[in-house]
C-alpha positions, 0 to 999 in steps of 0.5 A: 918571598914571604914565609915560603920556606918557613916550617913549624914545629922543630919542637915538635920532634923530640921522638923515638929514633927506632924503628924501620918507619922512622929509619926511612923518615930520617933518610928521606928528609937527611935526619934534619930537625925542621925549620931550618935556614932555607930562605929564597937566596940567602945563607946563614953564613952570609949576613947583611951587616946594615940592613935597611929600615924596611928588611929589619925584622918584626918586633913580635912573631906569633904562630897559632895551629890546630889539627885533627886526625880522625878516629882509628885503632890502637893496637894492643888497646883492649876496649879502648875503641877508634880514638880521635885526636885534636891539636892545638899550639900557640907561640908567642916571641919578643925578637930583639936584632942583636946585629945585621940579621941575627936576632935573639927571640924571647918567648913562651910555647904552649901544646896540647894534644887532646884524645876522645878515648883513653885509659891507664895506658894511653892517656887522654891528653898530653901537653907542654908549656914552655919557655923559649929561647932561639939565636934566629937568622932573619931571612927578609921574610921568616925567622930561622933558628939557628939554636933554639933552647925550650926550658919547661914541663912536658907531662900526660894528663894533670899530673905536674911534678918536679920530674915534667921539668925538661930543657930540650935543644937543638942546634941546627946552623946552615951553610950554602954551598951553591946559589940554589944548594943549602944545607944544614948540620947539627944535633939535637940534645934532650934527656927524655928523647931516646937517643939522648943525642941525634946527629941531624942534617939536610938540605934545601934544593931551589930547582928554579923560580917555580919549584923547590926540594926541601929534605928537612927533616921533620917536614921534607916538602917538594914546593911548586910556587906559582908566584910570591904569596902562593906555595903548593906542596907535597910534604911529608911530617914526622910530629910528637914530643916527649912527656913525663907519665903520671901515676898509673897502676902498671910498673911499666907506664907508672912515672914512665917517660912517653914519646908520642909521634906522628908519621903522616903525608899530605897536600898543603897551600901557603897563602901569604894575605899580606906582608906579616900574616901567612895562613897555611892550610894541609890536609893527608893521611896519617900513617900511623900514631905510636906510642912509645914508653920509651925506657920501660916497656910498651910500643902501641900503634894505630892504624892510619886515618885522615887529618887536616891542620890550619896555621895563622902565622903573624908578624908585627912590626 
């Protein structure tokens, strides 16, 4: 089943692990850093040692997203007014099979969030460029990261110094206990993330044919496929990244590292179009935004708001 149990973004959860909110996000998907080794009927720890020609996997993989979440209120922000936000990510991976179904993915990631008001505190965009190095197990369908290692600059606004230099990583393996029962275990390591080492942890959970419980942490997701090419879902995501702040005036944001993140839900449809591109369409409510200058100082958050996101993901073989 093509691109099923595929998620985007474990690099997207580098944030802040306080907080009652976000305790009850790391309940609820069993504190897992996403993308993890689900894949309709195989395990992680069960690889098939000659595969045949036709389920190798694709020589290329690229993934493209971008959202947006309508304007609110930042508490605490002055004159700052209702802020939007746009997003916007491409992925780009070399995958070469280093044996059976394991492979080694080379490639490069580039995010940016971009915001329609900002000022000293709350700028108004926030990206990362990115090398990435992944250990990815190949499903038959999807590529799951087993260790994925993402060397680049993560920085707020223009400002590129020696200090937006990070080198976040995540292991994450997978081991199936039963034909339908698959869970995960590891942790994740990044010295601007708070704590600097998180245990996480999940499970996937194929109830039958036609549903499916994933409590992945950061997009938990209770499945309803119809057939092959297509998944309804309602999922949770907890999204954001941490970055090293410019110059400001205030001692407290000046330099200052930011872990920005998301608390939302939504409804999503996953279309499979053909073998090799998948095209998947959510639209929700996003609970909160929040922003957390994590070793120095001011946590502001916003009110909630509408968002809706598209992803094209391509395989090339």
């Amino acid at each position: 089943m093509h691109g099923r149990n595929r998620t985007t973004l474990d690099r997207e959860i580098v944030v802040s692990k306080k907080g009652s909110k976000k305790l009850a996000w790391s309940i609820l998907g069993v504190l897992c850093v996403g993308q993890m080794a689900l894949a309709g009927g195989k395990a992680l720890v069960e690889p098939s040692l000659t595969p045949s020609a036709e389920n190798l996997g694709s020589l290329w993989s690229f993934e493209l997203n971008g959202e947006y979440t309508f304007g609110s209120h930042v508490e605490k922000s002055g004159n700052l007014g209702s802020q939007a936000e746009y997003r916007y990510e491409i992925e780009a991976l070399r995958n070469f099979r280093i044996t059976g179904d394991y492979y080694l993915q080379l490639g490069v990631d580039y995010e940016r969030y971009d915001f329609s008001r900002s000022n000293a505190q709350f700028p108004y965009s926030l990206t990362s460029f990115s090398g990435e190095i992944l250990f990815s197990y190949w499903s038959g369908d999807s590529f799951y990261p087993v260790i994925r290692i993402e060397p680049g600059i993560y920085y707020t606004r223009d400002h590129v110094t020696e200090n937006s230099f990070d080198v976040p990583i995540r292991i994450t393996p997978g081991f199936k206990l039963t034909p339908n029962l698959y869970v995960i275990a590891g942790c994740s390591i990044d010295v601007y993330s708070n704590p600097v080492v998180f245990p996480i942890g999940g499970f996937n959970w194929k109830i039958n044919d036609k549903f499916n419980f994933r409590a992945v942490f950061p997009r938990p997701r209770f499945s309803y496929i119809p057939n092959q090419n297509l998944e309804i879902y309602l999922g949770g995501e907890l999204a954001g990244n941490s970055y090293r702040n410019g110059p400001t005036n205030d001692r407290r944001t000046n330099n200052a590292i930011l872990e920005y993140s998301e608390e939302r839900a939504g409804v999503g449809v996953d279309y499979t179009l053909r073998k090799g591109i998948d095209l998947e369409a959510i639209a929700g409510w996003t609970i909160e935004r929040v922003y957390d200058y994590i070793r120095s100082g001011p946590i502001n958050r916003s009110r909630g708001s509408p968002y809706i996101r598209l992803d094209l993901k391509i395989d090339l073989f």
